[in-house]
N, C-alpha and C positions, 0 to 999 in steps of 0.2 A: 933347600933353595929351589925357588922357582925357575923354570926355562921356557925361552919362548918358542914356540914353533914356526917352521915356515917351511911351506910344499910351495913349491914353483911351478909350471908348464915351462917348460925349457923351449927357448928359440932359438932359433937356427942361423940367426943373424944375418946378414946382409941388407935388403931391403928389408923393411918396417912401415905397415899401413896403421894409421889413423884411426881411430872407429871416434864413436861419439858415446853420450850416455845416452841419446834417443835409442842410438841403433843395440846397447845392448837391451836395454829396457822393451824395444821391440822386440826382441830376440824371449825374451823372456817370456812376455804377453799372449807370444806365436808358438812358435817350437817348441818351447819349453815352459809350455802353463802349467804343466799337468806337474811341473818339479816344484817343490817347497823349499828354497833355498834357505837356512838356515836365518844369514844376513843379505841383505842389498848389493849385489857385487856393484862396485864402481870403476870408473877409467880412471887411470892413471896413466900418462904418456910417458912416466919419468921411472917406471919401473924396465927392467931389460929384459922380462919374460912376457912372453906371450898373457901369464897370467899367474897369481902370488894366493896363496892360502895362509893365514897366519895366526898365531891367537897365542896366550899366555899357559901355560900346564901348570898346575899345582907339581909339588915333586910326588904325588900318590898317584898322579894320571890323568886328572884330572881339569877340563879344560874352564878358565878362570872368567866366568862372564863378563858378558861383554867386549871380552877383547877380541873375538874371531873377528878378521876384515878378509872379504874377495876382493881384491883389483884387479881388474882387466890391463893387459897396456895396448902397447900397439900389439897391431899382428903380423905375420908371416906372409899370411895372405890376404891378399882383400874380398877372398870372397866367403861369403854370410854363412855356409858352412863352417867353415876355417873357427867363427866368432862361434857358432854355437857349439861345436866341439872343444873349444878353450872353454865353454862357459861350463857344462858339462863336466870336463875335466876338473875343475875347481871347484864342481858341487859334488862330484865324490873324493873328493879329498878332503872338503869341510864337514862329510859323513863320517870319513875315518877317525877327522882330531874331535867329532860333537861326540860322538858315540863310541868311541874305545872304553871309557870307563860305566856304562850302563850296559854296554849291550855284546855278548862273548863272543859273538862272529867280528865284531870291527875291533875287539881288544884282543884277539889275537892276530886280526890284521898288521893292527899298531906296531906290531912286536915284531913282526917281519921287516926283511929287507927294504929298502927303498922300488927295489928292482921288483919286487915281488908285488908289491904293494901296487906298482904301475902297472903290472900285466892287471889285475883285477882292474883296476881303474880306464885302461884301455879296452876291456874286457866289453864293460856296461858301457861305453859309448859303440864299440863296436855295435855290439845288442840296439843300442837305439837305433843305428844307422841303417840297419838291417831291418829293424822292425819297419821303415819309413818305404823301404824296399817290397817290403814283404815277403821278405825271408826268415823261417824264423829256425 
């Protein structure tokens, strides 16, 4: 049997800002040209998370083309870091579900905790934020 997957960016609820697909697309073109996103993350306002990772597993590990989706929704914050750290956050999570079954650093990622999975994930946006700093 197959199962689908789904990584979330968890939100913190209260206020909820907007963004657009300009601004992630800008976001994308700027900051983050140098990432190769898997798929096109898109907006969605109707999702509850900051931002949603998804896609189909074979039952061997394997993840089932075409079905990976980014959606963006609103954000927590409105400001354009906030957007490119959600965006970030969701292109190493579509690394963990693209590359757990070819590649042995992200398939034993896979097999870890959720919790665990997130410090690594928090880890490399860290690292980018840092590197913008010039810190390294």
């Amino acid at each position: 049997m197959d199962k689908d997957v789904v990584r979330e960016s968890p939100s913190r609820k209260g206020n909820r800002y907007p963004v657009t697909q300009e601004q992630i697309d800008d976001v994308l073109s700027d900051e983050l040209k140098d990432f190769v996103f898997p798929v096109k993350p898109t907006y969605n306002p109707r999702i509850w998370s900051n931002g949603m990772t998804t896609g189909q597993i074979y039952k061997w590990g394997q993840l089932k083309d075409g079905t990976l989706s980014i959606q963006i929704g609103k954000q927590d914050s409105p400001d354009r870091n906030f957007l490119v750290d959600t965006l970030l956050h969701e292109y190493y999570e579509s690394q963990i579900l693209v590359n757990q079954y070819t590649d042995e650093f992200f398939r034993n990622l896979s097999r870890k905790s959720s919790v665990i999975q997130h410090e690594w994930v928090y880890e490399q946006i860290d690292n980018y934020f840092r590197g913008l700093e010039g810190v390294e």
